[in-house]
N, C-alpha and C positions, 0 to 999 in steps of 0.2 A: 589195647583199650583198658584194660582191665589192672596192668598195672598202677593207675592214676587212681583207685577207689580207695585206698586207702588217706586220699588227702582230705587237708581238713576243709578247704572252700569247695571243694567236689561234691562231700558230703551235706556240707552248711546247704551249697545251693540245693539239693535235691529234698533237703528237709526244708525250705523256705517253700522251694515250687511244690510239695505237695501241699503242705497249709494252706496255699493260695487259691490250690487246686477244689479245697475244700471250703475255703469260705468263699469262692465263686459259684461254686455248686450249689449250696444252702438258699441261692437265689435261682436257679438254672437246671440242675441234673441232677441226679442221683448218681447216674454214670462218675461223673464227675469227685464228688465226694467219695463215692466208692476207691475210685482209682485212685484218689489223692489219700485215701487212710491207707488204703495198700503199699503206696511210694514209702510214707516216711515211716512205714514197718519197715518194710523190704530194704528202708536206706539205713535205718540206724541198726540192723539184724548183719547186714554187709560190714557197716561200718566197726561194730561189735568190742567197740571201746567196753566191754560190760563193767569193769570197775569204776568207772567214771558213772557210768548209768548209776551202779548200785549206792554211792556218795550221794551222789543229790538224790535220789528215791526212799532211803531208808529213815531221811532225819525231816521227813514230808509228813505230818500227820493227815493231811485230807486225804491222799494218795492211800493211805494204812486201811482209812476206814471207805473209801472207795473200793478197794481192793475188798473185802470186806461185805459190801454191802454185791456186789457182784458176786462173789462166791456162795452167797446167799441162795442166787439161779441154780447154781447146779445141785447144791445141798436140798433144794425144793426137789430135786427129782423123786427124793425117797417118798414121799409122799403124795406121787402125782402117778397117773396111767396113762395119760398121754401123752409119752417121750416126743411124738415128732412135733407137737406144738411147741412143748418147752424148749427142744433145739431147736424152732424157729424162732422163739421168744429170744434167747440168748445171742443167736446170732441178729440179731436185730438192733439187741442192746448191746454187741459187742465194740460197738467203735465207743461208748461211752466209758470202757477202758482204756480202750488203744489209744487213744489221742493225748488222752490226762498223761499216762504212761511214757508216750514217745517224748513228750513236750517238756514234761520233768526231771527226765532223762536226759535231753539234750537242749537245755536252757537256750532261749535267744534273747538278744538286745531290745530296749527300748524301738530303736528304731526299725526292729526287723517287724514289731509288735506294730506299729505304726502304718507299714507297710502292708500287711494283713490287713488292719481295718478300711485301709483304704482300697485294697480288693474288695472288702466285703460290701462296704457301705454306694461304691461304685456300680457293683452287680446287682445291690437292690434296688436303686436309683431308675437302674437300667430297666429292670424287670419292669417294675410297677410303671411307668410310663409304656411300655409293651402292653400292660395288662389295661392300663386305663385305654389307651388308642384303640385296640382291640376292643372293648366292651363298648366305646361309641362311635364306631366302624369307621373310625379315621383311617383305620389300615386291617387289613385282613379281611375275613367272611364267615369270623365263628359266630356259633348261634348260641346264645345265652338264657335260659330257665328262670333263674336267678342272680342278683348282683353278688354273690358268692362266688358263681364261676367263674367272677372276671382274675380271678387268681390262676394263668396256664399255665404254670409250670410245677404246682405246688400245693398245699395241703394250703389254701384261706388262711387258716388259725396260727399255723406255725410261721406264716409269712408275714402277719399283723408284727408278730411278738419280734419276729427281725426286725420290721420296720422300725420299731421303739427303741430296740437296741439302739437302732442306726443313728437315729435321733439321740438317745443320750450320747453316742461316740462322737458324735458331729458337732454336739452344741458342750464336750469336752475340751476337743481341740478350736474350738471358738476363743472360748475363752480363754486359754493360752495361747493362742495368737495375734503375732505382731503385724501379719501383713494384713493390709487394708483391701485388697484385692481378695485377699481367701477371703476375708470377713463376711465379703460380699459373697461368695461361692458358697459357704458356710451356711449361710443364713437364708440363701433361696432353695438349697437344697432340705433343709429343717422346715422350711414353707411347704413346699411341696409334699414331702413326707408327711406331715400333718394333718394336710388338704387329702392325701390321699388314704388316710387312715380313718375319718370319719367319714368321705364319700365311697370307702369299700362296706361301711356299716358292718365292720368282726367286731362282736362285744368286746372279743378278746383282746381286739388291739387298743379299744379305748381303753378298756382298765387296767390294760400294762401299762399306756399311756398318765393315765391319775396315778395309779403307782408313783411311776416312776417321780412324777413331778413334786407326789406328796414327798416321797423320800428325800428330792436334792431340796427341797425346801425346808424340810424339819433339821435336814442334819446345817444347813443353813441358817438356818432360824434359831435354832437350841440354845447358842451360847448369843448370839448377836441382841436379836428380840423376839424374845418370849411371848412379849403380851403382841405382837403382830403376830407369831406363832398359830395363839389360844385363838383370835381373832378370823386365821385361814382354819382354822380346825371348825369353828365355828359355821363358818358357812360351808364348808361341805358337810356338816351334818345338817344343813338346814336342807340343803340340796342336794341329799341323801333320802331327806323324809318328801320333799316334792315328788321325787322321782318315784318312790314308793307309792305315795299320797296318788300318782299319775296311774302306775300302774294296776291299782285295786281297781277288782272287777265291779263295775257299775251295777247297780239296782235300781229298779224301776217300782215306781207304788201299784197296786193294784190296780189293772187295766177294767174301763166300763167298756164291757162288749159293745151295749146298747148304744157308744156314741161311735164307734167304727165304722167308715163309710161299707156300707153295702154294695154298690155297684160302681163299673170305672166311667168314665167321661163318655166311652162309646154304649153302656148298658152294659155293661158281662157282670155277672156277680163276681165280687171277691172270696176267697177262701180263708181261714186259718189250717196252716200246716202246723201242726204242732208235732210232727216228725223233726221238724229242722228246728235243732236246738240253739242257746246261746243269743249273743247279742249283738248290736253293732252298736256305735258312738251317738246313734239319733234313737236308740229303743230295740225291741224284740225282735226279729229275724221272720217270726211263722207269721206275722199278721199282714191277715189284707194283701193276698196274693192273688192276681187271675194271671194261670198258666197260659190258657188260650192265649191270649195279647204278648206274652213274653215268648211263648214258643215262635207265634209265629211274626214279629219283630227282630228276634235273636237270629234265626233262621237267616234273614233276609242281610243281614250285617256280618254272618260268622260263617266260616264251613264245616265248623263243629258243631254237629247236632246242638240241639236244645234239653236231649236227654241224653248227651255222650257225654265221653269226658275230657277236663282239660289236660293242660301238658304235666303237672302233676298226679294225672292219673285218680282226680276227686270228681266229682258228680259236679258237672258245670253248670246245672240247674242250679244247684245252692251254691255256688261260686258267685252266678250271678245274681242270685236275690240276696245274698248278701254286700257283693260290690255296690249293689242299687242302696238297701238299704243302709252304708256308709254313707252315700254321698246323700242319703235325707229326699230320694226318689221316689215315685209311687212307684211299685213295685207291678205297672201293667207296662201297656202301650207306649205310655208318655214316659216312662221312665227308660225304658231303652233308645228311643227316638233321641233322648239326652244325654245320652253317652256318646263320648269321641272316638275318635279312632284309636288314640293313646289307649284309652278304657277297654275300648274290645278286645286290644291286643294283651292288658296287662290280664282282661281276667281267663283269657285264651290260656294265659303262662299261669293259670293258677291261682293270685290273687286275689282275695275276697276283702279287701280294702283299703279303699281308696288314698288311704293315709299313708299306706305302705311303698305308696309311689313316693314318696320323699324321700328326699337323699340324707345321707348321713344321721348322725346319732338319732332325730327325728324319727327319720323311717324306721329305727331299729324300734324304739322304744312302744310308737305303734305298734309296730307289729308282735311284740312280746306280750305289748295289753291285749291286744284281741287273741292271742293263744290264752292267756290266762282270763277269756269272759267267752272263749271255745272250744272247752278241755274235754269235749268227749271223745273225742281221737287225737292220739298223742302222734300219729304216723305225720311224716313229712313238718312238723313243728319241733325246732330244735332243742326251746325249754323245755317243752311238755318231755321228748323225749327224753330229756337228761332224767327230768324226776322220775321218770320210769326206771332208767337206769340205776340211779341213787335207792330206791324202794327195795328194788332189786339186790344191789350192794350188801346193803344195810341186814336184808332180810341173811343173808349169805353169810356175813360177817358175826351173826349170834349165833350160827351153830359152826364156826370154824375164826372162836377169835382169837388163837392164841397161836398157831403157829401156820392158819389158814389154809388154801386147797391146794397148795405145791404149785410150782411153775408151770406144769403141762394141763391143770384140770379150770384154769378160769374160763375160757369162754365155754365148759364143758358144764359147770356151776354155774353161770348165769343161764342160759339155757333150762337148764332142770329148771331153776326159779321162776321163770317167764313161764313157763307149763305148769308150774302147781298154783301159780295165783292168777294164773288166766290172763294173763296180759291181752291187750288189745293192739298192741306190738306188733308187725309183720314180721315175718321172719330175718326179712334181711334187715330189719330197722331193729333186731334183737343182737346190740352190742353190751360190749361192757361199761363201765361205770363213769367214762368220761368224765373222769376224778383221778387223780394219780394217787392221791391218799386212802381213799376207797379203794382203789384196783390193787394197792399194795398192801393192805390191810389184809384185802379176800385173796392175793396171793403168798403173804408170809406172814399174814396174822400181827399182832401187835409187835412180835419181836421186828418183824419187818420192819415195823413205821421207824420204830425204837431206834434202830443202827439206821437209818436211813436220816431222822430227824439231830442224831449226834454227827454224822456226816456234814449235814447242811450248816450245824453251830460250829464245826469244828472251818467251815471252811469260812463263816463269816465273821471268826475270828479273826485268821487271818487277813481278810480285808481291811479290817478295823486296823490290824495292827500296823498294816504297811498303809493306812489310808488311802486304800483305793476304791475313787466313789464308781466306777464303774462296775468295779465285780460286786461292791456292795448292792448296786440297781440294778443289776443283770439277776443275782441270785434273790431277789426280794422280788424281783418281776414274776420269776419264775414260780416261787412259792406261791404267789398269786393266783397267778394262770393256772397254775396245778390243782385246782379247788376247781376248775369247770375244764379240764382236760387232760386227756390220759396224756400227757409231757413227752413222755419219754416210750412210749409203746409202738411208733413209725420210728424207720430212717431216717428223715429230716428231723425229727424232735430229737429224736437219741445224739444227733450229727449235731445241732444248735446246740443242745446242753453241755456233748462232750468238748466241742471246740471252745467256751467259753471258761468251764470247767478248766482246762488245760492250759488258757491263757494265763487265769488268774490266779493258780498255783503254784506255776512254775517259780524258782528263785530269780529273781531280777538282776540281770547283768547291764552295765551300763551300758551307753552308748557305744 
């Protein structure tokens, strides 16, 4: 058996089926990506051609300061106390070597590259249709919190930013294609993907999504026309400032107590709660409350207490007086009598408005405005808690901003910071800076960002140079996304970043 390892299709194939191994995984396993970074070590470590490796590695600039910006983890130890974090940090980030490495190393064909995406973009296809069926129980019996869970196999965030990929790879070979039959396969598979990126509601995948589109548009636009250019720039900053314009937290003029109804339809007086802060889309939250009528109404429709809590684990008292007073409800008797069954169930799961039941970019957008007009608990709201995080960051970053708190001391540095300015943060909701530029800052300080940020130019040179608008949209997605997500800090992100990294560096061999 063993005699045959030294051939070269022996080899070829065992470095093709691990890739494959790996960009089917990025949709599916971690097992899987695991086993498939292992293979094509394990196969080009066998194969051990090294002078061939060391030729195409040494005349690679992304690879130099890759290399580079990696060695940077372990040179963080000098400065850190918590080795086994940092060797977990490392090994975590380690295939964001191994892959760029292996691939550089043992260059493949256009059409082997071909063949990869068509794994890849097949396995997401796959996935997200599992994930949609599952979340509107066409097939299985998972139970869902949130429309974030409908992501099984996978981190939500890092599965949007595949999807987008998937879509710029697809509507690539689109438009290089001749058959008439793909065109069609092509173009319902980019539908779908689309459809499913706004109805999963991940910020993150819409704004890869605009990324990406501004990008194949401007480098489109630039030399062809300009003045339709300034024209699409135009209106995304008008619908830049909508959306902002949308999201500013509402204010209300000074309330006359005196015209506030006193009593409900059956006689109970009403109360002001002015415990329960914030506001909903029809006015104030605390006014003109009789619990009597809602307790025992609520009671009669839910088996959650009236004074329990929901499945987010918040006081479903004010879950409900605020669901009611979204949908512009009295907030007694008659107000829950007019809620559905849809409504019991949503504010059961948590939900405090009713806006939030809309799918796609809609629901997000609500629901980002009522975090931003109900910021007194940042817990279980994903904005609020990022700026916690950021504050945090930030706060970290001016007393360690030059060579930062070593690779083993970050979640040991945010922590301390969450305890000296009192966060209102749970503890398990006390992460780090869901910022990759922030996280790398409070890990290597400015030098970090520095080799990190020469890194990213030196490899989007290269893009430029061989005109490749893919790696161009992959690596400007990513910059992107990296501004509200630690990128590269899980398996799957390190695994996405490294297999595209290593696609789009490698030296191109024909077909």
């Amino acid at each position: 058996m063993f005699k045959n390892l030294n051939r070269k299709d022996f080899h070829l194939f065992f470095h093709l089926f691990g890739f494959s191994l790996v960009a089917i995984g990025m949709s599916f396993s971690k097992v899987l990506m695991s086993l498939g970074t292992m293979l094509v070590l394990l196969n080009i470590l066998i194969e051990a051609d090294f002078k061939t490796y060391w030729e195409n590695l040494k005349s690679n600039s992304v690879i130099k300061w890759l290399v580079i910006y990696f060695l940077l983890h372990f040179i963080g130890f000098i400065w850190s106390t918590n080795y086994a974090y940092a060797i977990g940090d490392i090994r975590t980030k380690s295939t964001i070597l191994i892959l760029p490495l292996v691939l550089v190393s043992k260059p493949i064909t256009q059409q082997h590259i071909n063949l990869l995406f068509s794994f890849l973009v097949s396995s997401v296809v796959l996935s997200s249709l599992i994930n949609f069926l599952n979340y509107n129980h066409i097939i299985g019996h998972h139970t869902y919190l949130d429309i974030r869970e409908m992501s099984l196999f996978g981190s939500h965030i890092r599965f949007s930013i595949l999807i987008i990929l998937s879509i710029a790879i697809v509507y690539y070979y689109l438009k290089n294609c001749n058959s008439r039959n793909l065109k069609v396969v092509f173009i319902i598979i980019i539908c779908w993907l689309l459809f499913y990126t706004f109805y999963s509601q991940v910020l993150t995948g819409i704004i890869s999504l605009l990324t990406a589109n501004l990008v194949h548009t401007f480098i489109h636009l630039y030399r062809k026309n300009k003045w339709l250019l300034i024209g699409i720039c135009s209106i995304l900053i008008v619908g830049i400032y909508f959306i902002f314009n949308f999201l500013k937290p509402e204010t209300y003029s000074q309330i006359d107590f005196k015209k506030l109804p006193k009593i409900t339809a059956e006689g109970n007086p009403y109360k002001n709660d002015f415990t329960l802060r914030g506001t909903a889309e029809n006015g104030p939250i605390s006014l003109s409350i009789c619990d009597k009528e809602l307790e025992r109404e609520w009671n009669k429709k839910s088996t959650i207490s009236y004074y329990g809590r929901d499945s987010l684990n918040q006081r479903i008292r004010t879950t409900i007086i605020r669901y009611i007073s979204s949908k512009n409800l009295n907030k007694d008797a008659s107000g829950i009598d007019q809620l559905t069954s849809a409504d019991i169930e949503s504010i059961e799961k948590g939900i405090a408005n009713v806006n939030e039941n809309k799918t796609g970019l809609i629901g997000r957008l609500y629901g980002l405005k009522y975090q931003l007009q109900n910021n007194e608990d940042p817990n279980g709201h994903s904005l609020l808690q990022r700026l916690e995080f950021w504050r945090a960051a930030i706060a970290i970053i001016k007393n360690n901003w030059l060579i930062g708190v070593g690779t083993g001391d970050v979640q040991i540095a945010f922590n301390k910071e969450y305890s000296l300015n009192n966060t209102k943060l749970k503890p398990e909701n006390r992460l780090r800076a869901h910022n990759f530029y922030l996280t790398n800052i409070v890990t290597f300080g400015l030098v970090g960002l520095i080799i990190f940020i020469v890194f990213i130019s030196v490899f989007i040179k290269l893009q430029l140079k061989n005109k490749d608008i893919l790696g161009l949209l992959f690596i400007i997605v990513f910059c992107v996304t990296a501004l509200i997500e630690d990128t590269i800090e899980t398996q799957l992100g390190a695994t996405l970043f490294a297999f595209f990294i290593a696609l789009f560096s490698q030296r191109k061999e024909g077909n």
